[in-house]
VMD Tcl script that draws the C-alpha trace (Angstrom):
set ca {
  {6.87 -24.56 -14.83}
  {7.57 -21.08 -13.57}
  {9.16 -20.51 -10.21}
  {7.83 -19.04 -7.47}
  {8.06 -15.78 -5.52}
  {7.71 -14.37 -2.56}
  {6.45 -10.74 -2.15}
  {4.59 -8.51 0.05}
  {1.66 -6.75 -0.55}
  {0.83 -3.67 1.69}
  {-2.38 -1.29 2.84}
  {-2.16 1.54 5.70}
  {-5.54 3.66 7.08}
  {-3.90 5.59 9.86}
  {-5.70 3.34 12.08}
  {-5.17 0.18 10.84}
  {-2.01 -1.64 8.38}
  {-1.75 -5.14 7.09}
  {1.28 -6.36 5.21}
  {0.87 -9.59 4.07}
  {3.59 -12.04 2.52}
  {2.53 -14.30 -0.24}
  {4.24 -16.57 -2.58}
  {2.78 -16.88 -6.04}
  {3.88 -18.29 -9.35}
  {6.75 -16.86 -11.27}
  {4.65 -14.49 -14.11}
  {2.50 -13.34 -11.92}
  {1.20 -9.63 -11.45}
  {0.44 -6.79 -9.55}
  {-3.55 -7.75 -9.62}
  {-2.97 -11.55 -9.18}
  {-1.04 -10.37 -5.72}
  {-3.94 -8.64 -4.86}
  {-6.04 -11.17 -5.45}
  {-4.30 -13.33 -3.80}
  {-3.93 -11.40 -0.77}
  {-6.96 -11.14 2.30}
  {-6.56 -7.59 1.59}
  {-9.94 -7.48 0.47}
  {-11.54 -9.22 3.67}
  {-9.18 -6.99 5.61}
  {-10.88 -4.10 4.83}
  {-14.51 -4.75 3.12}
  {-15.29 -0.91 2.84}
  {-12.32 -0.08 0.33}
  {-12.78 0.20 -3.21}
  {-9.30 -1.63 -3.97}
  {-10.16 -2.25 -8.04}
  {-9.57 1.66 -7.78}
  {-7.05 2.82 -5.92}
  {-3.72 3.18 -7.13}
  {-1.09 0.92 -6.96}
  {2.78 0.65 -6.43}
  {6.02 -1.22 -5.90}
  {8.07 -0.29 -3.23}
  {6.74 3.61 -3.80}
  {7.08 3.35 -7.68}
  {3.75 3.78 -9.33}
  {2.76 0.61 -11.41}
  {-0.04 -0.60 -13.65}
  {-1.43 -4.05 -12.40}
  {-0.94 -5.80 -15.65}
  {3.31 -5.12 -14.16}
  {4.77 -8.67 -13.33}
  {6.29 -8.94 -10.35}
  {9.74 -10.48 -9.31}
  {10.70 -12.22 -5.95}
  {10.61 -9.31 -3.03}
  {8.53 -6.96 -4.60}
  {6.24 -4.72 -2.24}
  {2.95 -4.23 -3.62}
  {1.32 -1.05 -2.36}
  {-2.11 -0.18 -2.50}
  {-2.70 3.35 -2.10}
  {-5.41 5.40 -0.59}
  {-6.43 9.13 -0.98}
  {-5.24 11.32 1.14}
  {-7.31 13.56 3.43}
  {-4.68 15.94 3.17}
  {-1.64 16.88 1.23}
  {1.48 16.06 4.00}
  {3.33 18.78 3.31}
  {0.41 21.36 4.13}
  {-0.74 19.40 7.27}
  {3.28 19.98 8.24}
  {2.84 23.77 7.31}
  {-0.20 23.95 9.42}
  {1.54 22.01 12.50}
  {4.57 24.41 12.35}
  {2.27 27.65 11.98}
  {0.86 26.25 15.01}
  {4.16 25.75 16.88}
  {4.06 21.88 16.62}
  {5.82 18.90 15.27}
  {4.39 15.98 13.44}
  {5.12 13.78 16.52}
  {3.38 16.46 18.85}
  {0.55 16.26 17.10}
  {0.60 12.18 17.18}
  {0.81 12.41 20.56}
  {-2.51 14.52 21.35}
}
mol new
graphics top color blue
foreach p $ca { graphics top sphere $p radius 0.5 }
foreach p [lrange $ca 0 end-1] q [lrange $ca 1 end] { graphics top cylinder $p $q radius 0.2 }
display resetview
């Protein structure tokens, strides 16, 4: 018998984040954490068996097993590149914070 591990798995919208810490049998993977995880009831309108996933901002396939304190990250696109919605915000004479707070 394996032993178990705890790890996280993780999902932002800019609206809305759930972490959620799960323990699961030693051997298990990226897509048995999700799986395991209310991710999926969380949000019903993502397409999760798409997106990308990580651990702890590492890219990963889902067949990758996991080890005790892993992050699992599920990753959505982005509407915009960061680094051009910064350019834009400083063009306009504002920080990322300023715009937050509008």
């Amino acid at each position: 018998m394996c032993a178990e591990i705890d790890i996280e798995v993780v999902f932002a919208l800019p609206e809305k984040q759930h972490l959620e810490q799960l323990r699961l049998p030693g051997g298990a993977t990226v897509a048995d954490a999700i799986e395991a995880s209310s991710i999926g009831a969380a949000f019903p309108d993502q397409d999760f068996a798409r997106c990308a996933v990580g651990i702890w901002g590492q890219l990963v396939e889902r067949d990758r097993v996991l080890t005790g304190g892993d992050r699992v990250e599920l990753y959505r696109k982005l509407l915009m590149d960061p680094r051009e919605a910064r350019r834009r915000l400083a063009a306009a004479g504002k920080t990322m914070r300023q715009s937050a707070e509008d």
